[in-house]
Short mmCIF file of the C-alpha atoms (twelve columns), coordinates in Angstrom:
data_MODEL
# 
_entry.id   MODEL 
# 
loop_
_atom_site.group_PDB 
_atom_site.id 
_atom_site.type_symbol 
_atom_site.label_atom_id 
_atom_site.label_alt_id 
_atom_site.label_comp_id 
_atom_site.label_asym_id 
_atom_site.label_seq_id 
_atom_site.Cartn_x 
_atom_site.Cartn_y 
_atom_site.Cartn_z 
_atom_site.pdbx_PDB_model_num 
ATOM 1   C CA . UNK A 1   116.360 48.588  142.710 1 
ATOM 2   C CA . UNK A 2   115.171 45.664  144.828 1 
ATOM 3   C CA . UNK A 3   114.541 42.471  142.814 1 
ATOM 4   C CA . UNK A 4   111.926 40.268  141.970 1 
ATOM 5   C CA . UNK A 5   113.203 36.432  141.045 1 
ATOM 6   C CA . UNK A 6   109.432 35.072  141.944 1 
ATOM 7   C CA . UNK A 7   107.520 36.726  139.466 1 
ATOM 8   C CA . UNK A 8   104.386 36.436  141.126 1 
ATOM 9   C CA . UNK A 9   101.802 39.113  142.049 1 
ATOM 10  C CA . UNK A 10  98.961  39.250  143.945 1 
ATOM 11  C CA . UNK A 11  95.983  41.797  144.397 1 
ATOM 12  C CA . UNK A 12  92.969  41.568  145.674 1 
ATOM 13  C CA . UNK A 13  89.293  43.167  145.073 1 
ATOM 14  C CA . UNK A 14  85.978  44.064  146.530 1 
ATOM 15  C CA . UNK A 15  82.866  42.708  145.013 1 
ATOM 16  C CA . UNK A 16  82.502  45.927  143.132 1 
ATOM 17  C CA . UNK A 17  86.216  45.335  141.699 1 
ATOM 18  C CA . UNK A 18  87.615  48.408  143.749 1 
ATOM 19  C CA . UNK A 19  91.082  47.312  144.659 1 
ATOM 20  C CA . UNK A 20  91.836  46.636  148.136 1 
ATOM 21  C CA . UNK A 21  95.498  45.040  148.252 1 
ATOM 22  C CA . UNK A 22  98.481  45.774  145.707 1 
ATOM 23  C CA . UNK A 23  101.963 44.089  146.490 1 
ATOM 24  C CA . UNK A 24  105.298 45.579  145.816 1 
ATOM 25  C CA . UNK A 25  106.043 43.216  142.310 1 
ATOM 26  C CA . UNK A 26  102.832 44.842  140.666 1 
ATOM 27  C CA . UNK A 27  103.767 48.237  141.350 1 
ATOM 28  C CA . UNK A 28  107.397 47.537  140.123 1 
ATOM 29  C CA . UNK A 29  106.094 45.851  136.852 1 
ATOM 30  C CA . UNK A 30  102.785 48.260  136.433 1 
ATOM 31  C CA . UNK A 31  104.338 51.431  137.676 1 
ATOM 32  C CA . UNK A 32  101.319 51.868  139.485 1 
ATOM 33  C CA . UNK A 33  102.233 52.067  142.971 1 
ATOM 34  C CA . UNK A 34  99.979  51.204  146.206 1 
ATOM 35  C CA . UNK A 35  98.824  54.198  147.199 1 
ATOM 36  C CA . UNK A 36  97.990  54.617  143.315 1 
ATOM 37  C CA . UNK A 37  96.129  51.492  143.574 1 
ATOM 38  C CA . UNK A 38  94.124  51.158  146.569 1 
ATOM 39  C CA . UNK A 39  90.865  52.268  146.682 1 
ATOM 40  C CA . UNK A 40  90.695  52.898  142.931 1 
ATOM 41  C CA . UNK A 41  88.123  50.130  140.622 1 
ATOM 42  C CA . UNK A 42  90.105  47.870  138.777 1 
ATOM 43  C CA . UNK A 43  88.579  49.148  135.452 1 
ATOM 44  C CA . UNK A 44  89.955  53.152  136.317 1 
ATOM 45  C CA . UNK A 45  92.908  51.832  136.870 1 
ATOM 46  C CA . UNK A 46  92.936  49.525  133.707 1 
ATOM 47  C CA . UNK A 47  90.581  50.207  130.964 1 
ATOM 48  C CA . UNK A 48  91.768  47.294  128.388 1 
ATOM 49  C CA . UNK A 49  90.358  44.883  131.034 1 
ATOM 50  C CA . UNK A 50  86.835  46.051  129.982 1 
ATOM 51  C CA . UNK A 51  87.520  46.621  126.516 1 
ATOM 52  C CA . UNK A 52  88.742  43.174  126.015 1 
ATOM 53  C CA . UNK A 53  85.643  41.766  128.085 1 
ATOM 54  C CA . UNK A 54  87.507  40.652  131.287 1 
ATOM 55  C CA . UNK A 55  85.017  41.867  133.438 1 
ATOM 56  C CA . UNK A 56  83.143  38.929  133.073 1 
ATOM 57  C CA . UNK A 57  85.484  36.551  134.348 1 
ATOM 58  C CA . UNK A 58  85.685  38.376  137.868 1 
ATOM 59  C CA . UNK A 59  81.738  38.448  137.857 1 
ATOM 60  C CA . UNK A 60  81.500  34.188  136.987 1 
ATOM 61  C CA . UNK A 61  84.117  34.344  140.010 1 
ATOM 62  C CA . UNK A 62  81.939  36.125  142.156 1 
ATOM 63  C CA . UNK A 63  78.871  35.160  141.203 1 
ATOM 64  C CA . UNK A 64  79.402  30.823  141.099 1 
ATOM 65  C CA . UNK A 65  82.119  31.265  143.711 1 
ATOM 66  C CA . UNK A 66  84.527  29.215  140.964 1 
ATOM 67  C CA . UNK A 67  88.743  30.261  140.246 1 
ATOM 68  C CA . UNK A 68  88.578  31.371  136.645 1 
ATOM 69  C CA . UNK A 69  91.926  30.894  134.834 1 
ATOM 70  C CA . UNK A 70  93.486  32.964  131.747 1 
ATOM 71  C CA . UNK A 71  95.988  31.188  129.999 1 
ATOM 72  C CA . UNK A 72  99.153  33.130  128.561 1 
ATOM 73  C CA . UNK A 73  98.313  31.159  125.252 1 
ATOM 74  C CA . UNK A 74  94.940  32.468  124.504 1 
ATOM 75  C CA . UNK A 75  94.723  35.981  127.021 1 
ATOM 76  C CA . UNK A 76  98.404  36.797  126.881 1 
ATOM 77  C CA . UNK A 77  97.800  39.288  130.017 1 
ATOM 78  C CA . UNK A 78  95.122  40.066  131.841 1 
ATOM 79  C CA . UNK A 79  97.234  44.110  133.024 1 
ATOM 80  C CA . UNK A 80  99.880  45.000  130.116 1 
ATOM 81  C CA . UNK A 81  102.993 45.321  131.641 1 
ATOM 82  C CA . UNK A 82  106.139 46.044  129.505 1 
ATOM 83  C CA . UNK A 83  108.128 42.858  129.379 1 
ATOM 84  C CA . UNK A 84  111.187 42.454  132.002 1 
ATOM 85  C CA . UNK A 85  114.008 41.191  130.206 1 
ATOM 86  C CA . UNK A 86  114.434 40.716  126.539 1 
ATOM 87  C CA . UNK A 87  111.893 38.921  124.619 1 
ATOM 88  C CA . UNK A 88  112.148 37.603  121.098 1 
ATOM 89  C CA . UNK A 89  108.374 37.107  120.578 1 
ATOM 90  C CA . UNK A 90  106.746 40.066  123.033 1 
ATOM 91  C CA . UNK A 91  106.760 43.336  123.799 1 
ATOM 92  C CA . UNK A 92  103.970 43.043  126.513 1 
ATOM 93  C CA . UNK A 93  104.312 40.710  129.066 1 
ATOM 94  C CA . UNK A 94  103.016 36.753  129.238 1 
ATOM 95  C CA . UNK A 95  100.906 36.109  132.152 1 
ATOM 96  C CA . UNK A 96  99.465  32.981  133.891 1 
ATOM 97  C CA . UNK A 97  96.373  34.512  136.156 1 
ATOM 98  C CA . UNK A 98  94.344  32.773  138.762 1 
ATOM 99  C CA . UNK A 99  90.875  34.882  139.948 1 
ATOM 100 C CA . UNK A 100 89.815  33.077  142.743 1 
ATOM 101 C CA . UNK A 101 86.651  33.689  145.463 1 
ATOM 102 C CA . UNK A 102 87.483  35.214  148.604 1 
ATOM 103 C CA . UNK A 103 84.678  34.404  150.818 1 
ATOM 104 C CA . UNK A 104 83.379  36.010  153.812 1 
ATOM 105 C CA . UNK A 105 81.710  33.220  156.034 1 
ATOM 106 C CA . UNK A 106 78.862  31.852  153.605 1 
ATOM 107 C CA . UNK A 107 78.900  35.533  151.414 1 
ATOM 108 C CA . UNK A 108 81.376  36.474  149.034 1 
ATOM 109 C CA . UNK A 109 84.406  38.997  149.377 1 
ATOM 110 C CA . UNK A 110 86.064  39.574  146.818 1 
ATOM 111 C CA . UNK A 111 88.380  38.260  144.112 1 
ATOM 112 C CA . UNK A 112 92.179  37.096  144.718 1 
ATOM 113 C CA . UNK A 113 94.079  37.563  141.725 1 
ATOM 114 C CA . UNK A 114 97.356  36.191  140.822 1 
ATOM 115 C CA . UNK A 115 99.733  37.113  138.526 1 
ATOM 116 C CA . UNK A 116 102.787 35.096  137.082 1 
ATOM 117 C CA . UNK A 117 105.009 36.261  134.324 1 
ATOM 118 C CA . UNK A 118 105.733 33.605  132.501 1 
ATOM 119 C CA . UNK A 119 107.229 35.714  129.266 1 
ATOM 120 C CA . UNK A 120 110.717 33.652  129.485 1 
ATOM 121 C CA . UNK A 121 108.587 30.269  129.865 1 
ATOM 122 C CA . UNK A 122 106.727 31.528  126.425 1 
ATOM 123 C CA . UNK A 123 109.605 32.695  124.209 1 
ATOM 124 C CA . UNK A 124 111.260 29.344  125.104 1 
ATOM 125 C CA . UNK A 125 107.709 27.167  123.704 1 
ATOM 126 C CA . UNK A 126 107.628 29.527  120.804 1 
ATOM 127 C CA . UNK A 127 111.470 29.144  119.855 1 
ATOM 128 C CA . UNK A 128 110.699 24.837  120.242 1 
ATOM 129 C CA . UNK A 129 107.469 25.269  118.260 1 
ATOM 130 C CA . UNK A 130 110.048 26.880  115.411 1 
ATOM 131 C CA . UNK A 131 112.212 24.027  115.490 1 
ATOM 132 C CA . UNK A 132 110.256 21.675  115.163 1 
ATOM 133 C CA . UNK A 133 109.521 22.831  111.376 1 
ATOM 134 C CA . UNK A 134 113.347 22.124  110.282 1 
ATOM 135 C CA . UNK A 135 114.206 20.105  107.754 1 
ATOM 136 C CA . UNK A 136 116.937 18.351  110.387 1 
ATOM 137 C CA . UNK A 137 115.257 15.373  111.427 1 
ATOM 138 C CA . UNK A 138 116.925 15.612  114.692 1 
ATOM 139 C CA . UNK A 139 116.628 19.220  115.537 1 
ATOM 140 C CA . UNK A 140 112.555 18.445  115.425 1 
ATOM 141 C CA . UNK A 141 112.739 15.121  117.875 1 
ATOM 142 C CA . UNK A 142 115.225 17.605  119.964 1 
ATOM 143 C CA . UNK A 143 112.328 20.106  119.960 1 
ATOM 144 C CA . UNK A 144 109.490 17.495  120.578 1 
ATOM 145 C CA . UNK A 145 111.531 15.834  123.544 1 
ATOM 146 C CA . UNK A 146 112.252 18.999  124.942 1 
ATOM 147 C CA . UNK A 147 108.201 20.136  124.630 1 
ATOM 148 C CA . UNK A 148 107.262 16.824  126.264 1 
ATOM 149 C CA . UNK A 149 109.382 17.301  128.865 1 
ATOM 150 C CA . UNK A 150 108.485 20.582  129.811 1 
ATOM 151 C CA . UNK A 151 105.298 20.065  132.040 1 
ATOM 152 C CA . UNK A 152 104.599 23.760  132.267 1 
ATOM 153 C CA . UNK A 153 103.843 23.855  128.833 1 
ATOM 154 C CA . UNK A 154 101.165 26.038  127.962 1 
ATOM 155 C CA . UNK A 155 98.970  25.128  125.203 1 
ATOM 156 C CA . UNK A 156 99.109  21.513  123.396 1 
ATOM 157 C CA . UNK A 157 99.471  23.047  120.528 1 
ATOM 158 C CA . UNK A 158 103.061 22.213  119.348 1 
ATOM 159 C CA . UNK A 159 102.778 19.134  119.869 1 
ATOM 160 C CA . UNK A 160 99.829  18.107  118.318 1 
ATOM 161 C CA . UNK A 161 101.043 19.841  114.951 1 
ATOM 162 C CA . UNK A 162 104.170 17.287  115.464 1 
ATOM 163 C CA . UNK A 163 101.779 14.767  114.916 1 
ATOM 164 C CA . UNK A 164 102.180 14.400  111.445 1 
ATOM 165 C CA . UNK A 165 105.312 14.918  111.117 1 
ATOM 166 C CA . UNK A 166 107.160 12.499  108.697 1 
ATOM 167 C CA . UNK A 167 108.951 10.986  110.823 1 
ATOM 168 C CA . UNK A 168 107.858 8.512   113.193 1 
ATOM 169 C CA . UNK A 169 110.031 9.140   115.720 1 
ATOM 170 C CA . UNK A 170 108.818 12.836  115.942 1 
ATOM 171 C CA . UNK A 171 105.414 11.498  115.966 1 
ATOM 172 C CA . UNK A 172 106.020 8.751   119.202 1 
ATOM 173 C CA . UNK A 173 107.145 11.390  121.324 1 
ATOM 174 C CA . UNK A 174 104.542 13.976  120.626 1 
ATOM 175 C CA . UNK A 175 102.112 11.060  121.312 1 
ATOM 176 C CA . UNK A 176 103.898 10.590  124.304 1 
ATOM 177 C CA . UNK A 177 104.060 13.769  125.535 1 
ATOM 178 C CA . UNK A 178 100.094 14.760  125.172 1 
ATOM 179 C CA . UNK A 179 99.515  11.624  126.700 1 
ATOM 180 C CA . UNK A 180 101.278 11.942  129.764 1 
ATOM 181 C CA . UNK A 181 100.291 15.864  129.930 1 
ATOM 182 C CA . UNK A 182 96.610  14.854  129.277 1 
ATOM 183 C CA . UNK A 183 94.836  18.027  129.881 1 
ATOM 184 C CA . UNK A 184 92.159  19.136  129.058 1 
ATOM 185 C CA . UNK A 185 93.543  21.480  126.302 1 
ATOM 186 C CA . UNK A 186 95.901  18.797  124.932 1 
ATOM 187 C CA . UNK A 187 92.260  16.416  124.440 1 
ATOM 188 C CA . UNK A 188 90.336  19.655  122.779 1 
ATOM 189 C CA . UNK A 189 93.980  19.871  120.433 1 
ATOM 190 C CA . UNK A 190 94.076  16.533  119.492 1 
ATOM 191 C CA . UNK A 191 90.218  16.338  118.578 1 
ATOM 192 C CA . UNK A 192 90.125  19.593  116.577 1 
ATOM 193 C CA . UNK A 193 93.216  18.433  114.824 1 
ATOM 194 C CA . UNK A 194 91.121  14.601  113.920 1 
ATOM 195 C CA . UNK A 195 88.283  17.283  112.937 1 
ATOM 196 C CA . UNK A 196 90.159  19.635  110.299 1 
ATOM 197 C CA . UNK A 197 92.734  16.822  109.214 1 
ATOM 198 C CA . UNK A 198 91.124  13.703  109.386 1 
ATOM 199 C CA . UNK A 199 93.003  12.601  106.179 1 
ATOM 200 C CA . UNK A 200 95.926  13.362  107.254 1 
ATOM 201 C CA . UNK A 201 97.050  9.420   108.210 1 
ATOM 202 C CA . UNK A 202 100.020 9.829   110.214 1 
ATOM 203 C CA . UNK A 203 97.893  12.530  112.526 1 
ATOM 204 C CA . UNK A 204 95.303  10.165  112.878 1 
ATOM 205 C CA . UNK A 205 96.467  7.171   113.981 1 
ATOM 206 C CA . UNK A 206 98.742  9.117   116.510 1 
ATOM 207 C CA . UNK A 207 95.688  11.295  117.712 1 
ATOM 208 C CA . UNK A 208 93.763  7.759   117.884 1 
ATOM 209 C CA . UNK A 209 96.666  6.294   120.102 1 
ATOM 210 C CA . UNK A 210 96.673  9.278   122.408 1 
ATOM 211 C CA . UNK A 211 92.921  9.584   122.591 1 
ATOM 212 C CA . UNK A 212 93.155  6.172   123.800 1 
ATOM 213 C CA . UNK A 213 95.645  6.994   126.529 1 
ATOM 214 C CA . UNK A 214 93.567  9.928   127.641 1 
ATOM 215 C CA . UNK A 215 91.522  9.791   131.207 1 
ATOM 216 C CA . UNK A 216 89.896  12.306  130.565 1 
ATOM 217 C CA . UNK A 217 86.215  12.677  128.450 1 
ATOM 218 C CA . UNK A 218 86.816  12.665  125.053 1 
ATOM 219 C CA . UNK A 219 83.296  10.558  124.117 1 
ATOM 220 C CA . UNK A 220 81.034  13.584  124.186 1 
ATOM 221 C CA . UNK A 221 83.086  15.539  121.110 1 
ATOM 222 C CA . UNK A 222 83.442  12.514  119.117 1 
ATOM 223 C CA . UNK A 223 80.022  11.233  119.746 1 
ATOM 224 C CA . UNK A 224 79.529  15.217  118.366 1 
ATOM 225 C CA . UNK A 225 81.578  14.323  115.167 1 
ATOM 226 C CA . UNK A 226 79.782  11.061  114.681 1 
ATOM 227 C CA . UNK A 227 76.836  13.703  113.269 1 
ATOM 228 C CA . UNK A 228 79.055  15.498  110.534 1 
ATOM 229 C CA . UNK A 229 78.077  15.587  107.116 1 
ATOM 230 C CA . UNK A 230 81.632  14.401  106.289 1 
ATOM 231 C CA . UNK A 231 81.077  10.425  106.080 1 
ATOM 232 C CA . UNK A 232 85.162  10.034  106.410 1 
ATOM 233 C CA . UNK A 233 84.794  12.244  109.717 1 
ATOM 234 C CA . UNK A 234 82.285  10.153  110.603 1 
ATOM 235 C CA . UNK A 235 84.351  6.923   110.409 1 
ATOM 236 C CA . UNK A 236 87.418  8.314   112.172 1 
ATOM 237 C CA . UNK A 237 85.143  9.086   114.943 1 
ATOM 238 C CA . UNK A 238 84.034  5.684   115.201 1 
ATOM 239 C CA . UNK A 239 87.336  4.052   114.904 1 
ATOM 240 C CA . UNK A 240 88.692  6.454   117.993 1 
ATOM 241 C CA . UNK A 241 85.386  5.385   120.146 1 
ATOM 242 C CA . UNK A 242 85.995  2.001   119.446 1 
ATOM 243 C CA . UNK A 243 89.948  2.386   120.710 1 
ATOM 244 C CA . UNK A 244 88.345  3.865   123.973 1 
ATOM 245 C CA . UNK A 245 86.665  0.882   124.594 1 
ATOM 246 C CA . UNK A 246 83.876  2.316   126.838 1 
ATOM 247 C CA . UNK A 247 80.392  1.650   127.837 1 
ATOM 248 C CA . UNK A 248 79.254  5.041   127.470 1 
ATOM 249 C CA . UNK A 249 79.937  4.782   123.541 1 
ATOM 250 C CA . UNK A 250 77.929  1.767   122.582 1 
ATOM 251 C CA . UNK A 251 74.613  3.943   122.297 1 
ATOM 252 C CA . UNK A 252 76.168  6.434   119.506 1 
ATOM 253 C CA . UNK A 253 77.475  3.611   117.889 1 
ATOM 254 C CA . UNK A 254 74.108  1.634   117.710 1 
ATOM 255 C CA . UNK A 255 72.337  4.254   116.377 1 
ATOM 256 C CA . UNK A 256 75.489  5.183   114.063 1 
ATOM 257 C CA . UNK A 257 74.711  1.184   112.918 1 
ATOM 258 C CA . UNK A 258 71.054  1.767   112.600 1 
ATOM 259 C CA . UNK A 259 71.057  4.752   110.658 1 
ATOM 260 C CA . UNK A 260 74.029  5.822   108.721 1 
ATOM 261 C CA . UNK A 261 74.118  5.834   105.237 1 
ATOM 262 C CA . UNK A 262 77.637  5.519   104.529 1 
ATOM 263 C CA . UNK A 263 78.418  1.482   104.635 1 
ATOM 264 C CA . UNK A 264 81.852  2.403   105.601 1 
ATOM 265 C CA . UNK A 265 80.736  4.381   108.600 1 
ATOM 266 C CA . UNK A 266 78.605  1.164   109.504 1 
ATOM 267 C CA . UNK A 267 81.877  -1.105  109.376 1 
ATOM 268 C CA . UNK A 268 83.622  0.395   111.930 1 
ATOM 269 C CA . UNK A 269 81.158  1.042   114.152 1 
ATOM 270 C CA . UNK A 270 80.517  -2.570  114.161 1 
ATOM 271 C CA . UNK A 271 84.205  -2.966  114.291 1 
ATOM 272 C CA . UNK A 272 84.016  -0.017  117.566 1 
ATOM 273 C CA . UNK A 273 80.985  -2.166  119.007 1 
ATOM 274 C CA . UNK A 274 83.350  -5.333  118.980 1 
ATOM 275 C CA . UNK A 275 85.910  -3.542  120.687 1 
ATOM 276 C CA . UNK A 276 83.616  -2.278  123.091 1 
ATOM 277 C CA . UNK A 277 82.085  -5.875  124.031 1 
ATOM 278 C CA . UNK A 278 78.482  -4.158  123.756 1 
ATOM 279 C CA . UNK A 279 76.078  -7.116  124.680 1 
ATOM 280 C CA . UNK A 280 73.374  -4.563  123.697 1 
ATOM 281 C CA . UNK A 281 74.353  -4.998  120.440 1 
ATOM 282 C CA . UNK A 282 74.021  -8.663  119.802 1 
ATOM 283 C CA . UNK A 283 70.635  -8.776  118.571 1 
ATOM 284 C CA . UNK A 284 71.108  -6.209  115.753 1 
ATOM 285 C CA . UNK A 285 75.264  -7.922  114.973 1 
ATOM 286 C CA . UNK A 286 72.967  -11.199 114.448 1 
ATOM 287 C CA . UNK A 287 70.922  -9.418  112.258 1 
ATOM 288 C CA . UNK A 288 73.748  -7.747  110.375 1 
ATOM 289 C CA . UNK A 289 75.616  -10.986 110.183 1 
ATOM 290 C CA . UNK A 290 72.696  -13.022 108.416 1 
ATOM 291 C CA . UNK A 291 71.948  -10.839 105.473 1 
ATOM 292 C CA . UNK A 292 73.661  -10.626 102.435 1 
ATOM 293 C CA . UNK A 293 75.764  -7.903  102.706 1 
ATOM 294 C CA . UNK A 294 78.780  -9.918  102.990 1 
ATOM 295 C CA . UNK A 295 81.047  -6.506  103.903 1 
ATOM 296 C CA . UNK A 296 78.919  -5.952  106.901 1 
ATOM 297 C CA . UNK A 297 77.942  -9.790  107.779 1 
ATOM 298 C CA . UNK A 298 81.842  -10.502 108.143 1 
ATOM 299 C CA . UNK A 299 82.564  -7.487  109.985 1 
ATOM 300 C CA . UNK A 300 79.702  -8.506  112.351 1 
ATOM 301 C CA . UNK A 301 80.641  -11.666 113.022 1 
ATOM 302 C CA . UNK A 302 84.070  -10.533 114.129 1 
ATOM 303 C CA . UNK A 303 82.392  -8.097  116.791 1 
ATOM 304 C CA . UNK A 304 79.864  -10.868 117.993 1 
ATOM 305 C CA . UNK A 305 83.276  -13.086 118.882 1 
ATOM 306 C CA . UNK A 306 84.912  -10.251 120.257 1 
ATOM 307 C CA . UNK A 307 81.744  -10.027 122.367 1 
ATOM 308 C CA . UNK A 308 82.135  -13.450 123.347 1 
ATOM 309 C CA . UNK A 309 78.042  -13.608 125.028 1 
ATOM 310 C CA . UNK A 310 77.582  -17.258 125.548 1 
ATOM 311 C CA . UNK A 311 74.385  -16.538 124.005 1 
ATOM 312 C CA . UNK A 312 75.652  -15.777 120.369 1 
ATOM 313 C CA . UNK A 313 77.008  -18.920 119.322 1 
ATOM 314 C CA . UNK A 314 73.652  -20.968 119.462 1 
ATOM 315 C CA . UNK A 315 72.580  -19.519 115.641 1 
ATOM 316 C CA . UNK A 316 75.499  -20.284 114.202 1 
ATOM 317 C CA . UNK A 317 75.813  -23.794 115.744 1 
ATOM 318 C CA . UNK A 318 72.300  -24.467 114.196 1 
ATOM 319 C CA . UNK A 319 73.449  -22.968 110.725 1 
# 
């Protein structure tokens, strides 16, 4: 039996999804075989990839001329094939797929599709994700270094539940390790994590320090949470747009300090406008920082020097 160390398969479609190339490695790991294949639409040949509403993805594909991606950690497969060696977690295997356009001069093809089996790469995050909930102090940081050095990892998800771990050490290299991976998925993680534990405090301040490491947009969600009915949501959000230190936060912020009712929610978004140096703010700090609301008034005056707008210290020079 001729081998297959790549693990990677590739088929292509028609814009109707009737198959028009099928390499060797999917017919050894389908049992379909070419002349099975060709000719034949993709949903014949494969019901479950209508039934689990896959179809769609090859029609975005075709239709905004985008790659479409289907992670392992959410899709698992996008053709069931049984698993190729041994698997502790699966009996179906793990696959990485790329659908991207083929294109025809200015019209559109086709879809390419690949396939990678990444089953082994799976059972091995799934046996870490296990370790990291033993009671050996050491077996978890083993587990965390060993997820944060793994750059094919998956999902985020591991590591953002080491996050609050108890011991710090567990919790600086999980903060390391979604920082430097700083995906997309590893942001969305860390954010619902802040959302549904916000009072956890070890899992915030580590989501706040990797939020601040992030490149990539992480204002829009919290902006979002700066809405919730939860008022100590509300001031976690504010606290991790302050750490970004960003232009684009200062208008939440303002209006945060305009109009929420929670005074403790109004502190740190002062405290997030300081951080942010928002000259836009000045006028309404100088406001804060003259009535008698001493909590506030202090809290302003600590953002207006963080500001540091020649303008600001005229008032108080006068006072």
């Amino acid at each position: 039996m001729a081998a297959f160390d790549d693990r990677v398969g590739i088929f292509t479609t028609d814009t109707h999804l009737v198959i028009r190339t099928w390499d060797d490695w999917l017919a050894h790991v389908t049992g379909v075989s070419q002349r099975a294949a060709l000719g034949q639409p993709l949903e014949t040949l494969f019901p479950e990839i209508a039934t689990r509403g896959l179809v769609s993805r090859f029609e975005r594909v075709l239709s905004a001329g985008v790659a479409e991606i289907l992670a392992p950690a959410f899709h698992h497969y996008l053709i069931r094939c049984p698993v190729q060696e041994p698997s502790a977690h699966f009996d179906a295997m793990q696959q990485h797929v790329t659908l991207a356009p083929i294109r025809d001069g200015s019209d559109m093809a086709g879809v390419l599709v690949t396939i990678r089996d990444v089953t082994a790469r799976m059972d091995r995050e799934r046996d870490l994700a296990e370790q990291l909930h033993s009671p050996d102090e050491n077996q978890r940081l083993d587990a965390a270094e060993r997820l944060t050095a793994d750059t094919d990892l998956d999902t985020a998800e591991p590591l953002v539940g080491a996050l609050s771990d108890q011991s710090w050490r567990v919790r600086r290299v999980a903060v390391d390790g979604l920082a430097r991976r700083g995906s997309a998925d590893a942001v969305s993680a860390l954010l619902r994590a802040l959302h549904d534990e916000h009072e956890n405090a070890s899992l915030l301040n580590s989501a706040l320090q990797v939020l601040a490491m992030s490149d990539l947009d992480v204002i829009t969600p919290l902006v979002d949470f700066l809405d919730d009915p939860d008022p100590h949501l509300r001031t976690y959000a504010a606290q991790a747009l302050g750490e970004q230190r960003t232009p684009a936060a200062i208008p939440a912020l303002v209006h945060t300090l305009q109009y929420d009712a929670d005074t403790n929610v109004r502190f740190h978004a002062i405290e997030a406008l300081g951080k942010c140096k928002a000259s836009e703010a000045v006028d309404l700090l100088l406001t804060i920082a003259e009535q008698d609301d001493f909590f506030l008034a202090f809290a302003a005056l600590d953002a207006l020097a963080l500001i540091a707008d020649p303008q600001i210290a005229a008032p108080w020079r006068r006072s």
